[in-house]
C-alpha positions in Angstrom: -46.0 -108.1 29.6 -46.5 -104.3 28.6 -49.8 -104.6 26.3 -53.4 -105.1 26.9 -54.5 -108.9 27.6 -57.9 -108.1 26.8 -60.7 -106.2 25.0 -63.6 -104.0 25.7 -66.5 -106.3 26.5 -68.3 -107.7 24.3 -65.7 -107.0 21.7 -65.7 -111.1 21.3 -68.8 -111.1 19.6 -69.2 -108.1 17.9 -65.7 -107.9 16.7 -64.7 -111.0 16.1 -67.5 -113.1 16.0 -67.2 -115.5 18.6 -67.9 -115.7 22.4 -65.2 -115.9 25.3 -61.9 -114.8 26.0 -60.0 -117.5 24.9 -61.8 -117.9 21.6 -61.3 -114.5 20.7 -57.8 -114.9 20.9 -57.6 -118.2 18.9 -59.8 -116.0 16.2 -56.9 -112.9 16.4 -54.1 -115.2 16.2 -55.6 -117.0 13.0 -56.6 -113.4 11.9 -53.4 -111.5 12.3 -51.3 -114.8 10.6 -53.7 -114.5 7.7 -53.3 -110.8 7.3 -48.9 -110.5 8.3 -49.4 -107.5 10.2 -51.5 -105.7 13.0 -52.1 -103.0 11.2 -53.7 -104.9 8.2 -55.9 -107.2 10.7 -57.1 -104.1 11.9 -58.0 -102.3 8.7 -59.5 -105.4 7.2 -62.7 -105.7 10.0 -62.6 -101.6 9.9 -63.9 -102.3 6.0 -66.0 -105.0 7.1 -69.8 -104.2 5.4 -71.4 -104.9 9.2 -70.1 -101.9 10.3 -70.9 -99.9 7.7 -67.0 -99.1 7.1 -67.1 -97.5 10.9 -65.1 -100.5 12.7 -63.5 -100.3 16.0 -59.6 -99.7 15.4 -59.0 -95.6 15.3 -56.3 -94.2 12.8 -55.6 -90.8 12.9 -58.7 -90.1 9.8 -61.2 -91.6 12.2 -60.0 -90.2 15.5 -63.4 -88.6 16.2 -65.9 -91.6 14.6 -67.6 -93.2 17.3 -70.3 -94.5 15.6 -69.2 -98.3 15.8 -69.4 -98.1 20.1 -72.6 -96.3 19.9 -74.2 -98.9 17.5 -72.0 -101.9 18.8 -72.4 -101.2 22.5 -68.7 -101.9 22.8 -66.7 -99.3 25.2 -63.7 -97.1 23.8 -62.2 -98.3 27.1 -62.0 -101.8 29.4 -62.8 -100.9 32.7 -59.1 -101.1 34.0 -58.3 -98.4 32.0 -60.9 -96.0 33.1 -59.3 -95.6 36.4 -55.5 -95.1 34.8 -55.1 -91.3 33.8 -52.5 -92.0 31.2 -54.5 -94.9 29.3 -54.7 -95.0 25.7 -57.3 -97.2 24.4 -56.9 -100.8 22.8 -58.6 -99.5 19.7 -56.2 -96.8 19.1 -53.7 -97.2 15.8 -53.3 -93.4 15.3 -50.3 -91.6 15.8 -48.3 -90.8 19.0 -48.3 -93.4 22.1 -51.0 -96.3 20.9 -51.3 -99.9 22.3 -53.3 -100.9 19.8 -50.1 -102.4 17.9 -49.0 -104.3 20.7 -52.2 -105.7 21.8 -53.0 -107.4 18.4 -49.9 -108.8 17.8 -49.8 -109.5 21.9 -52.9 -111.4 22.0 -51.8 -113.6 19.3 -48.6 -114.0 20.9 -51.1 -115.5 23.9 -52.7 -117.7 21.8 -49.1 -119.2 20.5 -48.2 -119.8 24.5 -51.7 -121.5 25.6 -51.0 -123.8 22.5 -47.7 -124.4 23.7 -48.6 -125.1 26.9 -51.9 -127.3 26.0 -48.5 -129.4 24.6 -46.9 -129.7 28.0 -44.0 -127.8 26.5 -44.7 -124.9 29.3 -46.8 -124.0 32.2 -48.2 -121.4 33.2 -51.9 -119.2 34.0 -52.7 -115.4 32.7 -54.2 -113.6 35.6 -56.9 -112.3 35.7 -58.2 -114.5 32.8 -57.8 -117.8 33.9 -56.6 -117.6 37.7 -57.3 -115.4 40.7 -54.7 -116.8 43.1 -51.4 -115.4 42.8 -50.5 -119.2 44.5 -51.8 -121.0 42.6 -48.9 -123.2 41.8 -47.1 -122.2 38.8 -45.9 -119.3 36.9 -48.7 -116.2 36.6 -47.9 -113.8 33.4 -49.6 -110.4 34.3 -50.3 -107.1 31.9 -48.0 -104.2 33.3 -48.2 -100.5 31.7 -44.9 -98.7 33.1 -46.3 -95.7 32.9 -48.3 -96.4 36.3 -45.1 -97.3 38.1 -42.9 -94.3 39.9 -39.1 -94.3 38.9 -37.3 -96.7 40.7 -35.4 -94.9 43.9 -32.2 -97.1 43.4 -29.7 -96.9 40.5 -31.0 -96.7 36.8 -28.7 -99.3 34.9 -30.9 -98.8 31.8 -31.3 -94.7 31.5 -30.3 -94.7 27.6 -33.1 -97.6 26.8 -36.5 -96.3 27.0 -38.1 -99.8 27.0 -35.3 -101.6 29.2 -36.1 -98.8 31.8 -39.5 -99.2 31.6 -39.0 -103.2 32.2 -36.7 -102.3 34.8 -39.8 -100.0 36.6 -42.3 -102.7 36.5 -39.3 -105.1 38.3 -38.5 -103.2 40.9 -41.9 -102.3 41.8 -42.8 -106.2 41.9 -39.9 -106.6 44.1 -40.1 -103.6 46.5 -44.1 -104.9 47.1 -42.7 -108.3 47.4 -40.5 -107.4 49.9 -43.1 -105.4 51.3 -45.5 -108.3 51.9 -47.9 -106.6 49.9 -47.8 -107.8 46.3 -50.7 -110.5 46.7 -53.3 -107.7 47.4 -52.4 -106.6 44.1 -53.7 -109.5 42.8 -57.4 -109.2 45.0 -58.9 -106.6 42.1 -62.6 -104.7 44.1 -64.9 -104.3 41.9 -64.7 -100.6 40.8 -67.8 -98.3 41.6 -67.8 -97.2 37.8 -68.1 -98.2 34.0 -69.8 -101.4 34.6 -72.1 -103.0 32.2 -75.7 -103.6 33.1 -76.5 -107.3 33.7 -72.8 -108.6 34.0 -71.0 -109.5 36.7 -68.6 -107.4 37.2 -65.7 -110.2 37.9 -66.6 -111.8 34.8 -66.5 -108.6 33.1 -62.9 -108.0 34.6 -61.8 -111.8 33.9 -62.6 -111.0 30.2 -61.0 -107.4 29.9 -58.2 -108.3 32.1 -56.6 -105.9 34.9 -53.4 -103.9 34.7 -50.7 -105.0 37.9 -50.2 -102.5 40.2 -53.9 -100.8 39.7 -55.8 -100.3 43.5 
């Protein structure tokens, strides 16, 4: 799935008022049904009086503010995304490439599936929020971000599509490591020597952010 499975840390509590993964996405979905869209979830706790009208989400009139992650201690970037040139933050709703869009309405769209599957109706684990072993017995859904995948080397069925060929890189990466025997080291994330927040362990910082696929 091509959107961020995650948050900054800490963005639970300070954002949304709650502690743990999990919980913060029950809180999003209940927010972003309440509100209809991302975009008014997001401008509704940018108003919020606690942060003094400077929230987290960035349009394009408060690019430059970055007075709520200097107050809230809350990054501009999850850890993942610090090591991935071409990352745009979570946060961002300005104009131009943002994931910020996605990732709201994404993270709700989680939320629906746990439910779903809390109901036997499905079954499966996010990695690397709830699992760590790529066998671990039953479907794995992962965050991909095409833009960290090279251009497949075969043919191109989808050249005309923008997002079917960026579906189509993500696939045939997962199958060329596949084949490779090399796709479960993906899935073995070491820690990263930067960006890591004092007195937390780093893996449980990472199981709360999440990790992109394809990022070593």
């Amino acid at each position: 799935m091509d959107f961020g499975f995650g948050l900054p840390w800490g963005a639970d509590c300070a954002v949304f008022g709650c502690s743990g993964w999990h919980e913060m996405l029950r809180r999003v979905e209940s927010l972003y049904t309440h509100y209809g869209s991302a975009r008014a979830l997001a401008e509704h706790l940018n108003r919020e009086e606690r942060f003094g009208r400077h929230g987290p989400f960035r349009f394009n009139d408060s690019r430059s503010d970055l007075r709520f992650y200097m107050t809230a201690g809350v990054g501009y970037y999850r850890l993942v995304e610090l090591a991935v040139p071409q990352a745009i933050s979570q946060w961002y709703f300005g104009s131009g490439g943002t994931v910020g869009f996605h990732t709201i309405t994404g993270l709700a769209a989680l939320h629906d599936l746990i439910l779903r599957r809390e109901q036997k109706e499905i079954d499966f684990l996010v990695w690397p929020h709830e699992c760590d072993d790529p066998d671990s017995g039953t479907h794995l859904i992962v965050e991909s971000y095409p833009a960290v995948f090279p251009l497949p080397t075969g043919a191109r069925p989808y050249k005309e599509d923008e997002n079917k060929e960026d579906a189509w890189k993500v696939l045939e990466w997962l199958m060329d490591a596949d084949r490779k025997g090399e796709l479960h080291r993906y899935f073995r994330i070491e820690p990263p020597p930067f960006g890591r927040i004092d007195g937390v362990d780093v893996a449980q910082q990472i199981r709360f952010e999440g990790w992109i696929i394809g990022v070593k």
